[in-house]
C-alpha positions in Angstrom: 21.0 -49.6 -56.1 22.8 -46.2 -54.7 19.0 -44.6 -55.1 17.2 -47.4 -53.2 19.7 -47.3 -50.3 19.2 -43.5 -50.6 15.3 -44.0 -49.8 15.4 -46.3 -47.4 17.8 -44.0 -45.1 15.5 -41.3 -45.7 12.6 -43.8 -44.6 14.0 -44.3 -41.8 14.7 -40.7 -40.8 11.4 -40.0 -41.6 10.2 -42.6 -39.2 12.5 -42.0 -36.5 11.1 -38.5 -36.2 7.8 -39.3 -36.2 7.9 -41.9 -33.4 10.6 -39.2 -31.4 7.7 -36.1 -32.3 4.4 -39.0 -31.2 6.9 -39.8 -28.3 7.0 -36.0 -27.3 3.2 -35.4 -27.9 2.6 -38.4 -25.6 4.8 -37.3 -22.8 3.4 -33.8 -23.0 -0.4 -35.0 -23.1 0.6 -37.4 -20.0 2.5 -34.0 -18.3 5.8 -35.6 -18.3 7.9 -32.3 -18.8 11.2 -33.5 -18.1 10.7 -36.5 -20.5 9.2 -34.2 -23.2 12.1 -31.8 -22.5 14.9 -34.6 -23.1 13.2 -35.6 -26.3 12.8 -32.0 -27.9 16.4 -31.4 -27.3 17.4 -34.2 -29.0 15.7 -32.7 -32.3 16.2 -30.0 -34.4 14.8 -26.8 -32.6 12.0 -26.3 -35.5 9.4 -23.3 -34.1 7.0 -26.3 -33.3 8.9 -27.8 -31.0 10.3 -24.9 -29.3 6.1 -24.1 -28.7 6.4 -27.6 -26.8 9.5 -26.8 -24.7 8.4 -23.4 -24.1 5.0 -25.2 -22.6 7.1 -27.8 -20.9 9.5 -25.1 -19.2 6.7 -23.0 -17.6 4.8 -25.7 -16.9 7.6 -27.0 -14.3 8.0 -23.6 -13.2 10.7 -22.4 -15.3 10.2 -19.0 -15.9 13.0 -17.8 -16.8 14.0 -20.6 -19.2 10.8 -20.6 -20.3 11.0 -16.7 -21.5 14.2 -17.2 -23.4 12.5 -19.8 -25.4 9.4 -17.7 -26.7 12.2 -14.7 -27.3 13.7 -17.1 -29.8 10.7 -17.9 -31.2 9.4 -14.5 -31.7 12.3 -14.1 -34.2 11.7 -16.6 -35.9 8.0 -16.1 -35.8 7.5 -12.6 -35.5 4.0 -12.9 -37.7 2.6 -14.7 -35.2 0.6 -13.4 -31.9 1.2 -16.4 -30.1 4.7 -16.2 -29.5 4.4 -12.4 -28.2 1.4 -13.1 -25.7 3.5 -16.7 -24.6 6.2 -14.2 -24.0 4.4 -11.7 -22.3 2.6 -14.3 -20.1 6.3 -15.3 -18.9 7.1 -11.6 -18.1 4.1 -11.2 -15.8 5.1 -14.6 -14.0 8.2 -13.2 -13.7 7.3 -9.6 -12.4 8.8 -8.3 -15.6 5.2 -5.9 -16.2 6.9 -3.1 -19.0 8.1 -6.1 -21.1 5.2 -7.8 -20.4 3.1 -4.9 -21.9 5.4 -4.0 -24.8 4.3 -7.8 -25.9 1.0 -7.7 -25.5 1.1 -4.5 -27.5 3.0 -6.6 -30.7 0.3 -9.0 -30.3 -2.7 -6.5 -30.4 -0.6 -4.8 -33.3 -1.0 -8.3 -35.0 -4.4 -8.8 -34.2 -6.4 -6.0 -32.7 -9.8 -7.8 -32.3 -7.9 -10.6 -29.6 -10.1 -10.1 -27.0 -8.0 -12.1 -24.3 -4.8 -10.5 -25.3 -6.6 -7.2 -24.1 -8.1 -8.3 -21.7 -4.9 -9.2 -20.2 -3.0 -5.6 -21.6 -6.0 -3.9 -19.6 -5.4 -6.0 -16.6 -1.5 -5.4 -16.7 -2.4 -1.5 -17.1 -4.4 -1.7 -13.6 -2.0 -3.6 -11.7 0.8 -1.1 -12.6 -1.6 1.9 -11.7 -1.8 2.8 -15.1 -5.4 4.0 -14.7 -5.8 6.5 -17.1 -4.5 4.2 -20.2 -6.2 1.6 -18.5 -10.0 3.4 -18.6 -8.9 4.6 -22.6 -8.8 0.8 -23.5 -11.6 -0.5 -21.4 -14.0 2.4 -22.9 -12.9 1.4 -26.4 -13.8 -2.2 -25.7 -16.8 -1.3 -24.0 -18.3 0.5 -27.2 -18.2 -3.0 -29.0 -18.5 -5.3 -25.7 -20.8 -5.1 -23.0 -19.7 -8.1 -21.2 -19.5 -8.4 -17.3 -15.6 -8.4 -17.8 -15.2 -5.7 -20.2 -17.9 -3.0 -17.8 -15.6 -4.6 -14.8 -12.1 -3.7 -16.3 -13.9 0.0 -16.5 -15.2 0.2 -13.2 -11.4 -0.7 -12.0 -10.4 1.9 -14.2 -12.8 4.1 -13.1 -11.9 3.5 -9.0 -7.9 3.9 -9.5 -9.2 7.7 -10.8 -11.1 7.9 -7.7 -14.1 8.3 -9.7 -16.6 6.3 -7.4 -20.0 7.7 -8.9 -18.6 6.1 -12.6 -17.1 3.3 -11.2 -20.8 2.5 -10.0 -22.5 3.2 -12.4 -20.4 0.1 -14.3 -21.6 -2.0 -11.6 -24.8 -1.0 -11.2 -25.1 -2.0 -15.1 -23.3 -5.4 -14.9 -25.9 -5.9 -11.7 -28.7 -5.1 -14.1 -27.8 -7.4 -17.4 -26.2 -10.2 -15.5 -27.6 -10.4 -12.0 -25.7 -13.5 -10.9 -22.5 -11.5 -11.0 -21.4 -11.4 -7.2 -18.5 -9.0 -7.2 -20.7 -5.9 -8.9 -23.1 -6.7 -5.9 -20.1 -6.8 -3.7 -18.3 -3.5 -4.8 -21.4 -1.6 -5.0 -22.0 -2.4 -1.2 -18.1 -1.6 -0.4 -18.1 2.0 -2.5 -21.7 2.6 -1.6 -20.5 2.3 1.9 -17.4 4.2 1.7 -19.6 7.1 0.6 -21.8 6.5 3.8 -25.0 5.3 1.5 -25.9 2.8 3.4 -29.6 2.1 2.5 -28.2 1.8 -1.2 -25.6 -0.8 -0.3 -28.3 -2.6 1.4 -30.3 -2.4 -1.6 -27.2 -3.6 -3.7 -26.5 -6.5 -2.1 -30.3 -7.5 -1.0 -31.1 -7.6 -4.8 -28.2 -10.2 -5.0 -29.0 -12.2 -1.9 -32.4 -12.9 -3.2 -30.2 -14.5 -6.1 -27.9 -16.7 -3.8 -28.0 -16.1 0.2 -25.0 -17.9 0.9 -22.2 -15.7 -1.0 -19.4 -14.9 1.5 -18.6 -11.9 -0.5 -21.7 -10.5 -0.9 -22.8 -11.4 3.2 -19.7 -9.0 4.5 -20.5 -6.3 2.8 -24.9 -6.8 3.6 -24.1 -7.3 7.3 -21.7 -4.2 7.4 -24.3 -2.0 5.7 -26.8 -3.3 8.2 -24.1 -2.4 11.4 -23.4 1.0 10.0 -26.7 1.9 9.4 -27.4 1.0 12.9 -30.1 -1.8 12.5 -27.8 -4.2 14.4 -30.6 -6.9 15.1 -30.2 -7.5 11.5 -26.8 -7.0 11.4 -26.6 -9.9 14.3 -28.6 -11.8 11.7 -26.0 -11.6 9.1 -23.1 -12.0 10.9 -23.9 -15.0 13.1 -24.8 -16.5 9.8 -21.0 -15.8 8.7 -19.9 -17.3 12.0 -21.8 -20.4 11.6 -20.1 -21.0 8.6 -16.5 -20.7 9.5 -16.3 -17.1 9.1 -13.7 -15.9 11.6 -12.4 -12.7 10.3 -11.2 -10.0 12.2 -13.7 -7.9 10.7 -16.6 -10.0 10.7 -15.4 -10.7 14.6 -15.6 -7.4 15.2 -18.9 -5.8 13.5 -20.7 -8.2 15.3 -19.3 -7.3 18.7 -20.2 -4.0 18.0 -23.0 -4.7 17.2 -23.4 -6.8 20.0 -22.8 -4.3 22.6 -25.2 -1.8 20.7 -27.9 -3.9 22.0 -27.0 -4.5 25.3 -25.7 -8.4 24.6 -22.5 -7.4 26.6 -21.1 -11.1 27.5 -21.8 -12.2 23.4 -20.0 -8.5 22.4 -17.1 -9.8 24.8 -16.4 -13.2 23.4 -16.7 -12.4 20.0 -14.2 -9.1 21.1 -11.8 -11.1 22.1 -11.9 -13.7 19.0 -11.2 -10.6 17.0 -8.9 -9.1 19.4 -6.4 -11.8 18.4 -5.8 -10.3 15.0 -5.5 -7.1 15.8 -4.5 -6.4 19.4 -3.6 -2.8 19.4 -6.9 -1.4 17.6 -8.5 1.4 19.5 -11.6 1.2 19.0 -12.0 -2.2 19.6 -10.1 -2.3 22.5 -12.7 0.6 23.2 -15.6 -1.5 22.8 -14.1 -4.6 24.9 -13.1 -2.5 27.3 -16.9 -1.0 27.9 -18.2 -4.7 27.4 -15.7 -5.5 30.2 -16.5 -2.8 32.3 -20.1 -3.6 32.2 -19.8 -7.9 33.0 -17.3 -9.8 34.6 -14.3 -8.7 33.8 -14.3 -4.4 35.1 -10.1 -4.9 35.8 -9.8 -5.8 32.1 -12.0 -3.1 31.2 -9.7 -0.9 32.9 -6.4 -2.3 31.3 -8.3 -2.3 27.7 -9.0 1.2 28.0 -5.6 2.4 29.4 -4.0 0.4 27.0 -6.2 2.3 24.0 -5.7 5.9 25.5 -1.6 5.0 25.1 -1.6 3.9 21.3 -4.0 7.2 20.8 -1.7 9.6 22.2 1.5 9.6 19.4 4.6 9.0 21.4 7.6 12.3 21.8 9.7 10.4 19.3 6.9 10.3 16.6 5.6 14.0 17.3 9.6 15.6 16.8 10.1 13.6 14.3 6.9 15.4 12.7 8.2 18.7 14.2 11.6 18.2 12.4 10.0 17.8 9.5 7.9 20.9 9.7 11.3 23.2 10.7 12.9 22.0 7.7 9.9 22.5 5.2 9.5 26.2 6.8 13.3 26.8 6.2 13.2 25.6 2.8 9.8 28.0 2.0 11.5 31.2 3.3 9.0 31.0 6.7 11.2 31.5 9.2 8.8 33.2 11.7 6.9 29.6 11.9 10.0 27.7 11.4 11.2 29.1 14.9 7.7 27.9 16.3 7.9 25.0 15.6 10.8 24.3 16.5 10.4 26.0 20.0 7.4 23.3 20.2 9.6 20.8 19.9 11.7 21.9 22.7 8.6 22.7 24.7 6.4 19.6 24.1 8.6 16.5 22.6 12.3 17.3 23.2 12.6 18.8 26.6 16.5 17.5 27.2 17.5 18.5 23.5 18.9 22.5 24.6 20.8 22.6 21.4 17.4 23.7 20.0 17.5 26.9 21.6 20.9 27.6 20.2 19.1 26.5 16.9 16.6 29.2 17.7 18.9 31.8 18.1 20.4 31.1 15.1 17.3 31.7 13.3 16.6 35.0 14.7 20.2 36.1 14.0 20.8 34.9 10.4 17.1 34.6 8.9 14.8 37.5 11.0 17.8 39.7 11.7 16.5 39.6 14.9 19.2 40.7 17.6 17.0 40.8 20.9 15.8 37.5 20.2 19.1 36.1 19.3 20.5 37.4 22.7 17.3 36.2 24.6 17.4 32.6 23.2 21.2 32.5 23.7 21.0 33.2 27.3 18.2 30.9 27.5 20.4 28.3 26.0 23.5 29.3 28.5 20.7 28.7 31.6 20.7 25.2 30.7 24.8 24.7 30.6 25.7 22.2 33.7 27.1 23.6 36.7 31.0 24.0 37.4 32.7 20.9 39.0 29.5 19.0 37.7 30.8 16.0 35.1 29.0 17.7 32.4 26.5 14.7 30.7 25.8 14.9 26.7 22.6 16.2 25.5 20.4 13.3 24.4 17.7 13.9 21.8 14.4 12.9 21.2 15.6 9.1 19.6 18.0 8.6 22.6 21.0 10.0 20.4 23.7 11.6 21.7 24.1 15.7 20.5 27.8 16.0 19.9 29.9 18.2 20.9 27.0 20.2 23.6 30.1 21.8 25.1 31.4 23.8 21.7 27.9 24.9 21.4 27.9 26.6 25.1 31.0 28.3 24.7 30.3 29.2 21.1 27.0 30.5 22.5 28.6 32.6 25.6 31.5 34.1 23.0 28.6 35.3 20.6 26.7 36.5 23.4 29.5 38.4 24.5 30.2 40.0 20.9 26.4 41.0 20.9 26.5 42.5 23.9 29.7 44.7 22.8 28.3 45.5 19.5 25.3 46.7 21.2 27.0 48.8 23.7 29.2 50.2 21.2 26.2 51.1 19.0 24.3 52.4 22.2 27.7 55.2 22.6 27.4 56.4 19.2 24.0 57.0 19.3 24.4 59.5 22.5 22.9 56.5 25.1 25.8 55.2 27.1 28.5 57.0 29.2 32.1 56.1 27.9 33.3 54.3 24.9 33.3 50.6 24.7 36.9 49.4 26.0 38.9 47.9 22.9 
């Protein structure tokens, strides 16, 4: 009797669990997370089910949650891939790329032939800049897998080592043994481009558009090969095409403007100027093209505002250029130049900082301490003194090239008169001994 009411309790059990673990499969096939979730923590947390919770967690967003799971599991499952690359996908959701790395590592330890676990450890490498590992793997996988994504991970590689000729070389292979591959037709446009080869980017992306004309992508990157290579009747071609199709990008807005104006279409390049203008309303050379378009139809005052309005974001305003000449003092100082550190800093004064006198004090400095310099010291110090206000005059601080206030201007004058003054006696007394002045210096 005591062993028949034994098995039916464990018959029970047994069928309790199974209609808990078909309820748990069900919610998570119908993607009720949260009722999924409430089941599993209601059972023991066997490595199955904490696969399921882990699944339900990031599928609702949890992260975080998610992460701690799949670290749990890889202790108790450390023979298993799975729960490192579950764990590493977390990381990267979660911006965590080292750990996310170190997993995918264990994983490929595990299994080394898991093509999607490095794919994704290749991947990570490029996003974190780590191009020369990155190329290492890719050119490992590369001598067992020529696939399009394998001979793209290489080309990436290639690019963040500013190796353009290998990079399309990759491309120009992936073009070759899988032709309907628009990003290789796109990047060899961009890099053939960037290297001014414009007849081969046309080429690049021509051999695609025979393929499919209507690629985005691959249009951009035709239409500015076309522009740059100054054949802008087809270049108008490409990029009205673009237009007609929703294509409102400032670049695409302004290639065709230019290319507009090249040929003389000065109210179209104007319109389309001013679409682009919109996105980017302080670019000089478009508001160098708008303003000729202007200047040439309707609108000459506009010209004239566009291209006054260009010549002032070309010319780098006082605060910007001391900043630059600060920066160029101080590195001089540090290398032991003083002659050019006294240069540039008179530059300063000169060009950028014209109300900043303290600089001349600064100069003197320099000759006395670094170039051992005493006529220069004295010049630069009466030079500074010239510029001390006038007695019974409220004396105003100096202000610099930022709009701060140089503290303390008035130390500086009459530290600058009292070193002038020792100078001067030092010299004098010098001059005596040396048989050139009259009477001894008066103690």
């Amino acid at each position: 009797m005591r062993k028949l009411l034994t098995l039916c309790c464990f018959s029970v059990c047994s069928l309790l669990m199974a209609q808990n673990t078909n309820q748990i499969q069900e919610a998570m096939a119908n993607y009720d997370y949260e009722t999924a979730l409430s089941l599993i923590n209601k059972e023991t947390p066997t490595v199955p089910l904490l696969y399921q919770k882990g699944k339900a967690l990031k599928s609702l967003g949890n992260n975080l949650e998610a992460l701690q799971v799949y670290e749990e599991i890889v202790l108790q499952d450390s023979l298993n891939p799975r729960a490192y690359i579950e764990a590493a996908e977390c990381c990267k959701s979660l911006a965590k790329g080292s750990q996310a790395l170190n997993y995918y590592r264990e994983a490929l330890d595990l299994n080394p032939d898991n093509k999607y676990v490095r794919i994704q450890y290749v991947g990570l490498l490029l996003s974190q800049q780590k191009f020369e590992e990155a190329l290492g793997e890719s050119s490992l996988m590369s001598e067992k897998d020529s696939s399009a994504i394998v001979l793209h991970l290489q080309a990436q590689s290639f690019e963040g080592r500013n190796e353009a000729p290998a990079a399309m070389g990759c491309y120009y292979v992936i073009q070759e043994k899988y032709p309907n591959d628009y990003l290789a037709a796109a990047k060899l446009g961009a890099l053939n481009i960037a290297g001014d080869f414009y007849d081969q980017a046309i080429e690049a992306t021509e051999k695609y558009r025979k393929i499919d004309s209507t690629n985005i992508v691959v249009n951009r990157q035709n239409a500015l090969a076309y522009c740059l290579n100054k054949d802008y009747p087809t270049a108008i071609q490409r990029y009205e095409y673009l237009v007609n199709r929703g294509d409102s990008s400032f670049h695409t807005c302004y290639y065709l403007g230019v290319s507009y104006y090249a040929v003389d279409k000065l109210y179209e390049a104007h319109d389309i100027l001013e679409v682009a203008r919109k996105y980017d309303p302080e670019n000089v050379n478009l508001l160098y093209y708008l303003g000729r378009a202007c200047s040439k139809t309707s609108w000459k005052e506009q010209g004239v505002t566009y291209l006054e309005s260009a010549i002032k974001l070309s010319i780098p305003k006082d605060s910007a250029m001391s900043r630059l000449y600060i920066g160029m003092s101080d590195c001089y100082k540090m290398a032991g130049m003083y002659k050019e550190q006294v240069e540039a800093t008179l530059e300063r004064y000169k060009l950028y900082d014209k109300t900043n006198h303290k600089l001349l004090y600064d100069i003197a400095f320099t000759y006395q301490y670094s170039l051992k310099d005493k006529r220069n010291t004295e010049r630069y110090l009466e030079a500074f003194l010239k510029t001390r206000p006038l007695e019974g005059k409220e004396e105003q601080p100096e202000i610099d090239s930022q709009g701060g206030i140089v503290l303390d201007t008035s130390n500086y004058y009459n530290a600058a008169e009292s070193w002038l003054k020792d100078l001067r006696e030092k010299k004098k007394e010098e001059e005596f001994f040396q048989g050139k002045g009259s009477a001894a210096p008066s103690k």
